[in-house]
ZAKOLDREN-629766 format. One record per atom (N, C-alpha, C): chain; residue in one letter; x, y, z. Coordinates in pm, whole numbers, plus 50000, padded with zeros to 5 digits. Layout:
kette|rest|x|y|z
A|a|X|Y|Z
...
# end
This chain:
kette|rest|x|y|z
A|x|11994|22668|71403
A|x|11925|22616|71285
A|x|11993|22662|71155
A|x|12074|22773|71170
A|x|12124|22888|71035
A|x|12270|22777|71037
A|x|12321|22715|71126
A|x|12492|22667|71113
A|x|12489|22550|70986
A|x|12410|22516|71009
A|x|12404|22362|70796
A|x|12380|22412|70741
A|x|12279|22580|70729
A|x|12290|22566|70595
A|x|12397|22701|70532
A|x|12460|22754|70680
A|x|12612|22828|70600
A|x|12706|22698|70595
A|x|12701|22591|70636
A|x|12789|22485|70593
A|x|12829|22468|70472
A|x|12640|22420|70446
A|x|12626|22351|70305
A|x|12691|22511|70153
A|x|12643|22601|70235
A|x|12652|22738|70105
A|x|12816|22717|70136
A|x|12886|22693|70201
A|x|13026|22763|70208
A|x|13115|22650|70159
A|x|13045|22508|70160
A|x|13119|22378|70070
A|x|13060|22369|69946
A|x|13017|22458|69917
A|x|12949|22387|69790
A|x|13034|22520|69687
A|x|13070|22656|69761
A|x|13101|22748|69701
A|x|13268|22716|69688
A|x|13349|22624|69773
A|x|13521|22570|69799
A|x|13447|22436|69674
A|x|13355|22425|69636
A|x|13403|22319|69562
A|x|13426|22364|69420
A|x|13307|22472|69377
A|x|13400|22612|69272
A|x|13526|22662|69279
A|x|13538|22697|69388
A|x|13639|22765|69408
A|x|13796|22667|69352
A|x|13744|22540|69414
A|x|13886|22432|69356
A|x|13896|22453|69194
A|x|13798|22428|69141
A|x|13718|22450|69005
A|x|13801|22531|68901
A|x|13777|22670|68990
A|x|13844|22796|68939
A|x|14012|22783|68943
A|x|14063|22741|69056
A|x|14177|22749|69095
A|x|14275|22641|68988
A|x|14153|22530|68916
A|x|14232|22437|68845
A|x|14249|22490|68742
A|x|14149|22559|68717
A|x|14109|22680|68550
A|x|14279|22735|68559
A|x|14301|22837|68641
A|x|14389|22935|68649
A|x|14539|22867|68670
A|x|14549|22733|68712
A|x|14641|22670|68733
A|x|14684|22627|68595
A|x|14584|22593|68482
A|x|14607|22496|68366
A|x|14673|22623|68282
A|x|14590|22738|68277
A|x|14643|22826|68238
A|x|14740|22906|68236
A|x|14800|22871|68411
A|x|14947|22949|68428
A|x|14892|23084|68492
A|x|14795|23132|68547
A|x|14772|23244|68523
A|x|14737|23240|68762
A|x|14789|23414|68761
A|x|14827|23377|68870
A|x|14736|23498|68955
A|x|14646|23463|69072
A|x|14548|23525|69125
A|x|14504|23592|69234
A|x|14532|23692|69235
A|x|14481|23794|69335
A|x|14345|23830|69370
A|x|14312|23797|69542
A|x|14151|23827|69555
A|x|14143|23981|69644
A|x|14160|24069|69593
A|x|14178|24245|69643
A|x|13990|24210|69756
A|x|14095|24270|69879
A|x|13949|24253|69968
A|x|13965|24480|69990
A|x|13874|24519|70058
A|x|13897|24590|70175
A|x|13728|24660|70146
A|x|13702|24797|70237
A|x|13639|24913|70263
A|x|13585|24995|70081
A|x|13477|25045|70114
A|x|13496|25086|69979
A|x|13595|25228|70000
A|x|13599|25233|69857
A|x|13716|25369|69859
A|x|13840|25367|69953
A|x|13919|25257|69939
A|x|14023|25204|69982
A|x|14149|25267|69917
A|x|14079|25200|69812
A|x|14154|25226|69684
A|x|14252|25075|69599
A|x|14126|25013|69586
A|x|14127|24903|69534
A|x|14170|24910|69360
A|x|14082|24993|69319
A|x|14152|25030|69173
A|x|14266|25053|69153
A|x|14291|25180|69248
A|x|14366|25253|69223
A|x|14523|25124|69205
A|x|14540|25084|69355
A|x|14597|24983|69380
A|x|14659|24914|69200
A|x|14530|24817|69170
A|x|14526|24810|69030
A|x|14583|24853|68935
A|x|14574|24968|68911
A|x|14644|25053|68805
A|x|14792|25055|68827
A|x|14801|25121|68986
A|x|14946|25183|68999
A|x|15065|25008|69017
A|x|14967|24891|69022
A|x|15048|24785|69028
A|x|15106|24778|68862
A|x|15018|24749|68792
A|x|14986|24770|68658
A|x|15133|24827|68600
A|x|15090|24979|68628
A|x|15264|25061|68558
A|x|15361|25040|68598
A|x|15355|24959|68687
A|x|15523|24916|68732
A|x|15548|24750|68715
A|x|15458|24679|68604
A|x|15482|24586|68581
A|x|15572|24508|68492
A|x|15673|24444|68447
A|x|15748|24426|68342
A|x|15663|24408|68210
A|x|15723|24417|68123
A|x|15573|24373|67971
A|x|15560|24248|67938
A|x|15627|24175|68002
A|x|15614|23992|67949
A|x|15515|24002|68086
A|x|15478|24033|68184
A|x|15365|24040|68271
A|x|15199|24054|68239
A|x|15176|24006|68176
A|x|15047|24042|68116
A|x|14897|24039|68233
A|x|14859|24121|68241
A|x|14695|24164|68355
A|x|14563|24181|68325
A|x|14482|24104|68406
A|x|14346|24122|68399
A|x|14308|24106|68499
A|x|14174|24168|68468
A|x|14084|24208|68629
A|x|13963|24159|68560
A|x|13898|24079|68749
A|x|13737|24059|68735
A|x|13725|24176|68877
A|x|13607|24285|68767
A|x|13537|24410|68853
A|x|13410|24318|68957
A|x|13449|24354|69089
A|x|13313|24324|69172
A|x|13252|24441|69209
A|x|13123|24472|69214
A|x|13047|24573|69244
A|x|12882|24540|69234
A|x|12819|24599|69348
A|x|12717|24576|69389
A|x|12642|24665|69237
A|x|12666|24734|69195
A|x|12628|24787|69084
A|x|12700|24865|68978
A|x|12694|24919|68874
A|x|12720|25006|68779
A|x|12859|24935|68730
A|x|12913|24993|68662
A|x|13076|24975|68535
A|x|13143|25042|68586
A|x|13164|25159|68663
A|x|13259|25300|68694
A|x|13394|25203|68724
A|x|13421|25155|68790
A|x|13549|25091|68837
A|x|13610|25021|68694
A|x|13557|24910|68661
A|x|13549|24878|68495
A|x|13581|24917|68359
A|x|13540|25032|68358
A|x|13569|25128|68252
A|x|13696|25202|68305
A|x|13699|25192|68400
A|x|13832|25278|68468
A|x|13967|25197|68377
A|x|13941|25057|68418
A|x|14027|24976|68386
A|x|14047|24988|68250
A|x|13919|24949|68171
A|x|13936|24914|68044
A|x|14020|25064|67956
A|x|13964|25165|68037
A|x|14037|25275|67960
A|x|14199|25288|67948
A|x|14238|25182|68039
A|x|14370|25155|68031
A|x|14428|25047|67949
A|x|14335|24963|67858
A|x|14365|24864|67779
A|x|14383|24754|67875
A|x|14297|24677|67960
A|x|14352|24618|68043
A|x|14225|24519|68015
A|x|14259|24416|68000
A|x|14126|24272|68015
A|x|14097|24308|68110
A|x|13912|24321|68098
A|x|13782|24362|68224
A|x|13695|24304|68224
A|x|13651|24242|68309
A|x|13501|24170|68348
A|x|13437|24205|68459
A|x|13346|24276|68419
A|x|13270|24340|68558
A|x|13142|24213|68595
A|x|13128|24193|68720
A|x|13035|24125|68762
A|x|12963|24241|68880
A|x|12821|24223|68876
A|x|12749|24352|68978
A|x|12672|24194|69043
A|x|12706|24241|69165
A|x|12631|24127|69260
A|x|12508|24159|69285
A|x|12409|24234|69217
A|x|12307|24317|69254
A|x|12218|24258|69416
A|x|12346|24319|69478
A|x|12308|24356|69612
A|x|12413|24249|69751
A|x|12442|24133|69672
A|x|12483|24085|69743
A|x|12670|24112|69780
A|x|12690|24134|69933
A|x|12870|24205|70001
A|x|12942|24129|69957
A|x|12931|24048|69850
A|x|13061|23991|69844
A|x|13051|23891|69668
A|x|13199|23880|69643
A|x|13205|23778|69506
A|x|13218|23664|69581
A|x|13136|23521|69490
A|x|13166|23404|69554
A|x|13200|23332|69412
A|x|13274|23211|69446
A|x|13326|23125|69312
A|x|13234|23101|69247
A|x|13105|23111|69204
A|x|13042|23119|69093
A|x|13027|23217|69052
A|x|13014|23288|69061
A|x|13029|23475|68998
A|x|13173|23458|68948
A|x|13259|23378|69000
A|x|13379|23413|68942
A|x|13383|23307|68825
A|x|13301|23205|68819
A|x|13333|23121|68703
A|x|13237|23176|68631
A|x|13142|23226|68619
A|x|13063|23284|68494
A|x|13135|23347|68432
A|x|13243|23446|68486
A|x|13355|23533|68412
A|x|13435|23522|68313
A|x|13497|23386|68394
A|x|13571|23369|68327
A|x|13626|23357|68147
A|x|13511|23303|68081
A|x|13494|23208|67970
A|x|13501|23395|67906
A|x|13462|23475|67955
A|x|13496|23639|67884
A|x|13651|23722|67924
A|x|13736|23651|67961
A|x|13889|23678|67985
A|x|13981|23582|67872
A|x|14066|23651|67839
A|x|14175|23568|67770
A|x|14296|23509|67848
A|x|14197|23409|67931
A|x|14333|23344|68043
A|x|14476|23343|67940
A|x|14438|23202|67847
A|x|14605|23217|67839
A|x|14675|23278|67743
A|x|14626|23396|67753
A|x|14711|23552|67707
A|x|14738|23605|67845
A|x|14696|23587|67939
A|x|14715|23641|68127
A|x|14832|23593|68177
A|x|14903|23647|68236
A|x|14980|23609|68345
A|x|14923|23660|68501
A|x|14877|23765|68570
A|x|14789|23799|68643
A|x|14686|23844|68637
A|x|14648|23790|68738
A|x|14439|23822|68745
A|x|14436|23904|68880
A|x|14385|24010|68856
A|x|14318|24087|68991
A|x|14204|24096|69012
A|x|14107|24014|69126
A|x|13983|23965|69128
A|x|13975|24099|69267
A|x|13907|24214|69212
A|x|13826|24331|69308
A|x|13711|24325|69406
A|x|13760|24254|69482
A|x|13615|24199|69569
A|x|13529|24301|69575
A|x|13406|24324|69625
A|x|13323|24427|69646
A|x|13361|24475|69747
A|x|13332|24604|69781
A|x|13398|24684|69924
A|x|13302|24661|70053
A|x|13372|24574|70119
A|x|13322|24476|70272
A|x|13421|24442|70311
A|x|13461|24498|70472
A|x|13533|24384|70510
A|x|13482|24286|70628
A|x|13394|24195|70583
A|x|13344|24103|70698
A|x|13344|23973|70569
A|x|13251|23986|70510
A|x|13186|23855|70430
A|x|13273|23802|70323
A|x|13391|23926|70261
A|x|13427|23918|70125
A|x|13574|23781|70204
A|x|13602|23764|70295
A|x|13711|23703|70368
A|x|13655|23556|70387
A|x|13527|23541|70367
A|x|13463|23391|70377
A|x|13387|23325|70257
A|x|13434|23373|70171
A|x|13382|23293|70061
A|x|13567|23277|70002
A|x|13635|23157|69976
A|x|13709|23099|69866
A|x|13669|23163|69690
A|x|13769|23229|69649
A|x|13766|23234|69482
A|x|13785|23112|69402
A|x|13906|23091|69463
A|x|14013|22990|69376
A|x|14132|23115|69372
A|x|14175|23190|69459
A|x|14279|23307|69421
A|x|14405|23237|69477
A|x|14521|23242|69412
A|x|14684|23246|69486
A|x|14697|23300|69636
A|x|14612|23443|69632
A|x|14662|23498|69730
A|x|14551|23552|69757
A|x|14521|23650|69911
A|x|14468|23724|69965
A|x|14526|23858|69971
A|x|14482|23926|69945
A|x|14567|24070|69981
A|x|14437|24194|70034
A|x|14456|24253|70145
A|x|14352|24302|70211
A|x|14435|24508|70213
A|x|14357|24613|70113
A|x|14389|24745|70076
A|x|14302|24792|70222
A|x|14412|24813|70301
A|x|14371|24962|70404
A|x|14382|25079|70346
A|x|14301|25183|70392
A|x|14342|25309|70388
A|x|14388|25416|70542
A|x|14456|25526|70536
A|x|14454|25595|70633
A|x|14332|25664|70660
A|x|14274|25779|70584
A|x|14129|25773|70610
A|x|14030|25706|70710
A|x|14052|25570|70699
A|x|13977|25468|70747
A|x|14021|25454|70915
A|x|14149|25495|70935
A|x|14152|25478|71097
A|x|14253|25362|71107
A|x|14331|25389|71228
A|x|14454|25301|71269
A|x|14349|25175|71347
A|x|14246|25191|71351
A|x|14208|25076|71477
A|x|14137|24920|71329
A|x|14169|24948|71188
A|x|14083|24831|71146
A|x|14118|24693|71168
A|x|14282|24683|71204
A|x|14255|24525|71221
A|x|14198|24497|71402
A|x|14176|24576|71421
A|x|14108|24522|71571
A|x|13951|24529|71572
A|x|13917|24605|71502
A|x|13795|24583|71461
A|x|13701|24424|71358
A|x|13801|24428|71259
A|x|13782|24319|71114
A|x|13896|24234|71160
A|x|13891|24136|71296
A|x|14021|24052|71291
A|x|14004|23981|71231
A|x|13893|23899|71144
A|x|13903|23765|71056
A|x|13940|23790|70909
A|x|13893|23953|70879
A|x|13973|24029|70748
A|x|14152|24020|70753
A|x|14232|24013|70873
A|x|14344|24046|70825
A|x|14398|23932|70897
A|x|14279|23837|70949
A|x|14381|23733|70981
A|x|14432|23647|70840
A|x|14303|23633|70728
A|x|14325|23571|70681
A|x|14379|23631|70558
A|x|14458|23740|70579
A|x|14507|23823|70477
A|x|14654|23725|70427
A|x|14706|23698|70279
A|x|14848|23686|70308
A|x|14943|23830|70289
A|x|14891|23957|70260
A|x|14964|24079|70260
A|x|14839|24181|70280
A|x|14907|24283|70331
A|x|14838|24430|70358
A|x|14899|24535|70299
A|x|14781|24596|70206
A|x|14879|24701|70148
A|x|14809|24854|70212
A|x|14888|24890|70293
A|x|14804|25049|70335
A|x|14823|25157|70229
A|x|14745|25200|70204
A|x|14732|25338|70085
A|x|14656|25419|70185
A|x|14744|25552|70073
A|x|14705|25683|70059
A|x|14764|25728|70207
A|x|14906|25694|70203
A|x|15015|25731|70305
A|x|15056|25864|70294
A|x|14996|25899|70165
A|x|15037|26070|70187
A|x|14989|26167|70298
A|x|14877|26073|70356
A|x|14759|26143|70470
A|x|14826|26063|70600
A|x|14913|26071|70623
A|x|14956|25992|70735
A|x|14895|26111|70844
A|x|14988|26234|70807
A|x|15006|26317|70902
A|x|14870|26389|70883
A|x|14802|26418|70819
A|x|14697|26463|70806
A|x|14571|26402|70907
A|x|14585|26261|70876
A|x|14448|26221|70974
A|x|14520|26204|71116
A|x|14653|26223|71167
A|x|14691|26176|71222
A|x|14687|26018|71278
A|x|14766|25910|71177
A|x|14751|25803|71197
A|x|14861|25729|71272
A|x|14808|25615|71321
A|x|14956|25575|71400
A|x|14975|25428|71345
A|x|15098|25417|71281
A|x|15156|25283|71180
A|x|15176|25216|71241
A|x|15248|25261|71398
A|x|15256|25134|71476
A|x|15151|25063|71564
A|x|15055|25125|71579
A|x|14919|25050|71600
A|x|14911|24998|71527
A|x|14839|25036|71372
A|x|14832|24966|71299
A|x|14894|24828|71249
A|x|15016|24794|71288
A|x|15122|24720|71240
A|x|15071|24600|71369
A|x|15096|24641|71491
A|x|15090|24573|71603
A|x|14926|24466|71607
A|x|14842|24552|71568
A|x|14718|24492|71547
A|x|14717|24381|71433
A|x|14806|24404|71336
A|x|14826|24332|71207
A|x|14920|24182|71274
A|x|15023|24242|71295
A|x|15085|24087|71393
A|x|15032|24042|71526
A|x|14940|24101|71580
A|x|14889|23991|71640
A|x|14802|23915|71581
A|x|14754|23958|71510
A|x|14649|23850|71444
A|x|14713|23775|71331
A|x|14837|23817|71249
A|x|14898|23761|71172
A|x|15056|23791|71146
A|x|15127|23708|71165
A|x|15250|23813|71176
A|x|15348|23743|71030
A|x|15285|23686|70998
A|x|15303|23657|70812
A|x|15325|23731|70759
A|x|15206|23792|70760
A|x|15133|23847|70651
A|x|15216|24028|70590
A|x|15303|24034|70530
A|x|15390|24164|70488
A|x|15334|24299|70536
A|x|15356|24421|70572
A|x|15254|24542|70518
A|x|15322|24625|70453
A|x|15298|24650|70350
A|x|15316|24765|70256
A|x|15283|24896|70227
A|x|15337|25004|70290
A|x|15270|25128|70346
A|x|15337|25240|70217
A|x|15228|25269|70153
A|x|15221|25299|70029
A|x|15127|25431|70003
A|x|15119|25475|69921
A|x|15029|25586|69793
A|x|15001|25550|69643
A|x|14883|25553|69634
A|x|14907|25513|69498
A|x|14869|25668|69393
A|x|14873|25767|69468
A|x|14860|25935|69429
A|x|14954|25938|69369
A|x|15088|25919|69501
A|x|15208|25985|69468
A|x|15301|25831|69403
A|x|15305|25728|69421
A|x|15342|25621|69357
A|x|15446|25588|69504
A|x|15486|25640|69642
A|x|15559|25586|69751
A|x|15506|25435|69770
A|x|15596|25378|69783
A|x|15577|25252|69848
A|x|15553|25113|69713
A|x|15522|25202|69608
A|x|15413|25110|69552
A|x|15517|25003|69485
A|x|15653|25066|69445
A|x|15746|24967|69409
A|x|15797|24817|69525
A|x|15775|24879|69639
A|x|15805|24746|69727
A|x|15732|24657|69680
A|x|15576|24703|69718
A|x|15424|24591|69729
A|x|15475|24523|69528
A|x|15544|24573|69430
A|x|15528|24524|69327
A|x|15648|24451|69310
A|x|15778|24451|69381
A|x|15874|24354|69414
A|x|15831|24196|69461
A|x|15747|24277|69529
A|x|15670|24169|69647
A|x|15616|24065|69605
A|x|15515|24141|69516
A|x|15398|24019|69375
A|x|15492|23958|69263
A|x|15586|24010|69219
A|x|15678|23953|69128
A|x|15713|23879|69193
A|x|15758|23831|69294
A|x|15820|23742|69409
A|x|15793|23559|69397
A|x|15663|23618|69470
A|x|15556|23524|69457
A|x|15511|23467|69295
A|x|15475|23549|69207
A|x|15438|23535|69072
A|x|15576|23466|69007
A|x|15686|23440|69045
A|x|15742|23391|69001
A|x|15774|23290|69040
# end
């Protein structure tokens, strides 16, 4: 009885989502939908992409969070276009939360948008933004087993960026599980095994987005 009416919610939210995607297209402006876990390190991610960006690169972020500014203000303290949206309560941003935003960003002063999904990885992978890309922040912390756990999170990932590689040896993690779980379910999709503490890795994953962004 529940399958029409996630139909109807999940076409009606791709028909925003086109919406958005034409917004960001007219504008030139190019879109990242940051999925993962909370305390991933989705910000962080953010920032440390941020300082290694050229300056004709210009960035903004829409904050998702089930509540409060903390992530937000993080940003803004860096001079960085911020729009926090609090889903008060609901796991995930969907293309209308993302078009209310918008009209409070200076698209075309933007060249990238980093859209911070809320920290979920089940629901935030089935709603459409209107984003360029998917990019799904593991952490070590979190355990070598997540893409076997969340396979529809990293199937539909187009990159994986693992942070906070400084703890490799610490939690004792294993990359090549991790990796192996990642290509079977997608073997596209890049991984980028990174820190955004110590700044390792973080120049690949920002080769990577210049890539594409260009």
């Amino acid at each position: 009885m529940k399958i029409p009416v996630v139909k109807e919610i999940l076409s009606a939210n791709d028909q925003v989502a086109a919406e958005n995607r034409a917004e960001f297209d007219a504008a030139g402006v190019f879109v990242l939908n940051l999925m993962a876990s909370p305390g991933a390190g989705k910000t962080s991610l953010i920032l440390a992409t941020v300082d290694q960006l050229p300056e004709e690169v210009r960035p903004g972020v829409i904050e998702g969070d089930l509540a409060s500014t903390i992530d937000a203000d993080t940003i803004a303290a860096q001079g960085i276009p911020v729009v926090q949206v609090n889903t008060g309560g609901s796991c995930h941003l969907d293309a209308p939360m993302i078009r209310t935003a918008l009209p409070n960003l200076p698209l075309d002063a933007m060249h990238l948008l980093f859209i911070e999904n809320v920290g979920n990885l089940v629901c935030t992978a089935e709603f459409a933004l209107g984003a360029d890309l998917a990019v799904v922040v593991a952490s070590v912390p979190e355990g070598h087993d997540k893409p076997y756990k969340y396979p529809g999170m990293f199937a539909s990932a187009d990159a994986v960026v693992l942070n906070k590689a400084d703890l490799l040896e610490v939690f004792e993690f294993d990359v090549d599980y991790f990796r192996s779980g990642l290509e079977m379910l997608n073997s596209d999709a890049p991984l980028f095994i990174a820190s955004c503490r110590t700044g390792d890795g973080i120049n690949d994953w920002v080769t990577w987005l210049l890539s594409r962004l260009r």
